[in-house]
N, C-alpha and C positions, 0 to 999 in steps of 0.2 A: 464312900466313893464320890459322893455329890459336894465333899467338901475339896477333894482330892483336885475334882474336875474343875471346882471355882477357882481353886489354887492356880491352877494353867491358864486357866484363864485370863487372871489377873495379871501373872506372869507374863503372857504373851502381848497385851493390851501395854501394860508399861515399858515392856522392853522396844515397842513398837514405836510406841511414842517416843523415847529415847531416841532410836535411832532416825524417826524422823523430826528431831530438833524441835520439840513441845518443850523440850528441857532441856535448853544448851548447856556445853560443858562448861563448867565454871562455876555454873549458874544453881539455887536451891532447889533441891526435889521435895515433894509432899511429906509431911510427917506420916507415922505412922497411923497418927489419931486420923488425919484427914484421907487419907487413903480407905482406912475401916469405914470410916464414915460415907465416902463416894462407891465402895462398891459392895458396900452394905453386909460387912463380913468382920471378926472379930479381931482384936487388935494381933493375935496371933498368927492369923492369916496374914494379914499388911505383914509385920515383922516378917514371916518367913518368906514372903516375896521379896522384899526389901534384902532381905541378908543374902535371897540367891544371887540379886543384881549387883552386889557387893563379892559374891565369887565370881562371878562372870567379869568382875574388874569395868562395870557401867559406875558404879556410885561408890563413894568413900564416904564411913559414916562421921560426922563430928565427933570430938570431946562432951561430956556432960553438959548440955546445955545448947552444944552447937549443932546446928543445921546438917542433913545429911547432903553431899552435893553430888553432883553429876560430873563424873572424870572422863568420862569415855561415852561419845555418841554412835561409836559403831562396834560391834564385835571383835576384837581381835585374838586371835585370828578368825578370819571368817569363814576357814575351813580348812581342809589340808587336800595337797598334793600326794599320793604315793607314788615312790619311785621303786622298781623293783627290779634290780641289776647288777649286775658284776663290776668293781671298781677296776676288777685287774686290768681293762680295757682304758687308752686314755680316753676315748671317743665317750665313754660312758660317763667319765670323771666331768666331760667339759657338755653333756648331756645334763648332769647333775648342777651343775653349774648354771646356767641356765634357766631351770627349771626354778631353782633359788632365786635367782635374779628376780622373776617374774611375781614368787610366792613375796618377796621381802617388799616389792615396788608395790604391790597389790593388797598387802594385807593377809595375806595366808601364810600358811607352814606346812614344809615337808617332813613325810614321814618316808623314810629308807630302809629297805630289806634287801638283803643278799644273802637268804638263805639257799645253802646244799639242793641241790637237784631235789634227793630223794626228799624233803621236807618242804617241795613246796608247798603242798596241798595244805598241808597246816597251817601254811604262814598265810593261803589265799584267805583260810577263812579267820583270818586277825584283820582284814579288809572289809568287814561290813561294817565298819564305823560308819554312823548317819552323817556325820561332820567330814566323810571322805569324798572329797568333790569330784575328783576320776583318779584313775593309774595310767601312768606309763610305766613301758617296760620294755627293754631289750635284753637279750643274750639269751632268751628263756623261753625262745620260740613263742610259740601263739597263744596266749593268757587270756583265760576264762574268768572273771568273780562273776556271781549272780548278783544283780542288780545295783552295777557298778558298771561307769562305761568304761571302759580301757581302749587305749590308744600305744600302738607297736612302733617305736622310734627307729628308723634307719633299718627297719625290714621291711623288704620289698612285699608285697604278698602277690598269692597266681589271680589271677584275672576270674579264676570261678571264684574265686572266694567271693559273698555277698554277704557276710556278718560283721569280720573285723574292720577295724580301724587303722589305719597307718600313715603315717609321713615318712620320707625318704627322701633323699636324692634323685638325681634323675640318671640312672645307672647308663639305662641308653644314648644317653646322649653324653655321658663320662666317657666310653667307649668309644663313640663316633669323634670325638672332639679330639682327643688323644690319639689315634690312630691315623687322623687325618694332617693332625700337626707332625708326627715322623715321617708320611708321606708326602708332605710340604716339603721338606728336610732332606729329602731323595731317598729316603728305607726302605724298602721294596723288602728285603730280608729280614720279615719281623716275624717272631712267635708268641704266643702269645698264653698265658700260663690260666689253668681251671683246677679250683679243688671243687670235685663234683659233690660232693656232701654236704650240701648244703640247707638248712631250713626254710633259707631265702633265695626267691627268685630273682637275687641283684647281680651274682655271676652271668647267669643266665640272658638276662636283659643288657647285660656292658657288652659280653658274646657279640648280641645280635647287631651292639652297635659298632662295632668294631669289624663284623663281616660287611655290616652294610658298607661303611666305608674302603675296605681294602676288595671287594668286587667293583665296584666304581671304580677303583682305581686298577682294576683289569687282574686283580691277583684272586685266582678262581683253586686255588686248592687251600681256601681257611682252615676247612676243620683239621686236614692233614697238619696243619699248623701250630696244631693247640697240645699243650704239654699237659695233658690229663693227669692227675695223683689221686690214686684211691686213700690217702692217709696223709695227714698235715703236718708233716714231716720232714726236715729239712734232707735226712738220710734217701727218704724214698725220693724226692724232688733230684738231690745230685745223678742217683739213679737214672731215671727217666732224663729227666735235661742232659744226660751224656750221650743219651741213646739218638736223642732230638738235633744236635748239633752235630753229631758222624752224618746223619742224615743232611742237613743245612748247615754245612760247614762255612756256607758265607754270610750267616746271619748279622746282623750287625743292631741290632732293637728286638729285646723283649719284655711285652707289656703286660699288667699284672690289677685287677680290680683297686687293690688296695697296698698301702704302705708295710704293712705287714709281708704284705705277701713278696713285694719289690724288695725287701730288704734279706728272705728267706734265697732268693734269689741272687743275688748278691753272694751272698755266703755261699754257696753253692758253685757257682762261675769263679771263686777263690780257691777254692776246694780243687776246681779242675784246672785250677793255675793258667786259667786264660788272664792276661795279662788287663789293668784296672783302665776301664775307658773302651775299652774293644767292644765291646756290646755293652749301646746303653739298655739300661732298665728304665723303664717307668711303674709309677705308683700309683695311689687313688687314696683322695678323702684325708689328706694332709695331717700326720701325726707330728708333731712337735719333737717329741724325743727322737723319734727318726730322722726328721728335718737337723737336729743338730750334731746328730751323728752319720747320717749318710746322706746329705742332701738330694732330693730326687724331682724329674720333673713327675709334677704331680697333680690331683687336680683338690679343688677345693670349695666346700659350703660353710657354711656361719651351722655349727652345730648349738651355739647359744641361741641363735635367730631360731632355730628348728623347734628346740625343745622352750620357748616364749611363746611361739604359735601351738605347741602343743599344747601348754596350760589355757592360752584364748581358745581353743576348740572344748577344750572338757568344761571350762566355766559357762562357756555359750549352751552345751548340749545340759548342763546340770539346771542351768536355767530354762530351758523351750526344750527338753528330751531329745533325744540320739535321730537323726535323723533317719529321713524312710532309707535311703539307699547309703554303705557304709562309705564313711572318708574317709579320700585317700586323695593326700595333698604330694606334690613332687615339687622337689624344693632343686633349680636350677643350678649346674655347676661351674667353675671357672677354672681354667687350665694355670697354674703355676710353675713357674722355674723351668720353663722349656727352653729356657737360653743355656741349658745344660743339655740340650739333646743336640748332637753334633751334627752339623749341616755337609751333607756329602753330596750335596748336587754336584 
């Protein structure tokens, strides 16, 4: 055991020095002899410290005769990212992206799971790697590891929540911003689309900023307004949307969280053969594929920008621990392509 422990010892004291430039790259590192000799331990010990630094990819040993040298003064990688999410999402894809960016500019590496619902719990505990420096995670609702921080990309969380972590958009003010630009516009006949099943409070929060704006502007029956779908579903959506427009037959704008959702929509108002341009749609959170197949006004965040500041939060909190009260950053939005929303003043 006491040899075991010199072992790490030694280990940890030269890898130390390595990285803090005792022994530049380039430059010759101690033989074995003198190594044995300085920390007073057998030439088998120096060698197998020596041959770890050589797996860790710090030192390259010479040829018979030649010098072992120093290739590497810092770790690489010097830790990992775990990403743990669904690609079938683009938003996740350009999440993932991102995240890369940050790991590749930094010096670390990601590791990626998208495992099945029913196997998460297995895959959580392939996360206690000591070299795993946090998780993010979306699609997969609220992620637990033990003794791992995790941070929830693009999920809103509720306001009691006082454990997790989260960044997101700023759903409220996607909402207000959006509904105040079709009532710039003269739209007064807007509805405004809810799938209530949700994990996230980001429906919920666009809602309120979307009422906020449309009672300032003097229209006091919102919720009457709101096309509720108990299933995410384009069949139940035509349903409902048919039943909504016998009712406001003068609608002429209806607004939608998300690009997904605007484009379900879309399809739907085809279906009931209302004629293309007669009620615009809008969207939320700017999807690319949509954008080139159904262009929409829409609103938009840097999702690379989001998940870069996520890797800065998990490296900060990996270095000084999780703070006392949890973060939860809201990343500002900007309205796009409203020169597609028709001006009926």
């Amino acid at each position: 055991m006491e040899a075991k422990h010199k072992f790490e010892l030694i280990l940890t004291a030269l890898r130390n020095e390595i990285q803090n430039g005792t022994y530049p790259s380039g430059g010759r590192f101690p033989s074995e002899y003198e190594l044995a000799d300085r920390f007073g331990v057998n030439k088998m010990t120096a060698n197998k410290a020596v041959s770890q630094l050589v797996y860790e990819g710090y030192l390259q040993r010479g040829g018979r005769g030649s010098n072992t040298k120093v290739i590497m003064t810092e770790k690489i990688p010097k830790g990992y990212f775990a990403y743990v999410a669904s690609l079938v999402h683009e938003t996740n894809c350009q999440y993932l992206t991102g995240i890369e960016n940050y790991a590749f500019t930094h010096g670390y590496s990601v590791i990626f799971l998208a495992p099945p619902v029913d196997a998460l719990a297995s895959c959580i505990s392939r996360l206690q790697h000591p070299d795993i420096v946090g998780i993010m995670t979306t699609s997969y609702g609220i992620l637990d590891v033990p003794g791992k921080n995790v941070l929830h990309l693009g999920l809103a969380l509720p306001e009691s929540d006082r454990i997790h972590h989260a960044i997101c958009s700023d759903f409220y003010d996607a909402g207000a911003k959006m509904l105040q630009k079709l009532l710039d516009k003269g739209h007064r006949e807007i509805l405004l689309y809810n799938y209530s099943f949700s994990i996230s409070c980001a429906t919920p929060r666009w809602l309120a900023g979307a009422k906020k704006a449309m009672l300032t502007a003097g229209i006091h029956d919102f919720e009457d307004r709101v096309i509720t779908c108990m299933e995410y579903e384009e069949i139940e959506l035509y349903t409902v949307l048919k039943k909504m427009l016998a009712r406001y037959p003068q609608t002429t704008a209806i607004a939608a969280i998300s690009d997904n959702d605007a484009v379900m929509i879309v399809k739907a108002l085809k279906r009931l053969k209302i004629p293309h341009g007669k009620i615009c749609v809008t969207g939320g959170g700017r999807l690319t594929a949509v954008e080139q197949l159904q262009p929409l006004p829409t609103t938009y965040y840097s999702r690379l920008s989001l998940a870069r500041t996520g890797c800065e939060l998990l490296v900060e909190m990996a270095k000084n621990g999780a703070p006392a009260e949890p973060v939860r950053q809201i990343v500002e939005v900007d309205l796009i392509h409203t020169e597609l929303i028709p001006d009926i003043t």
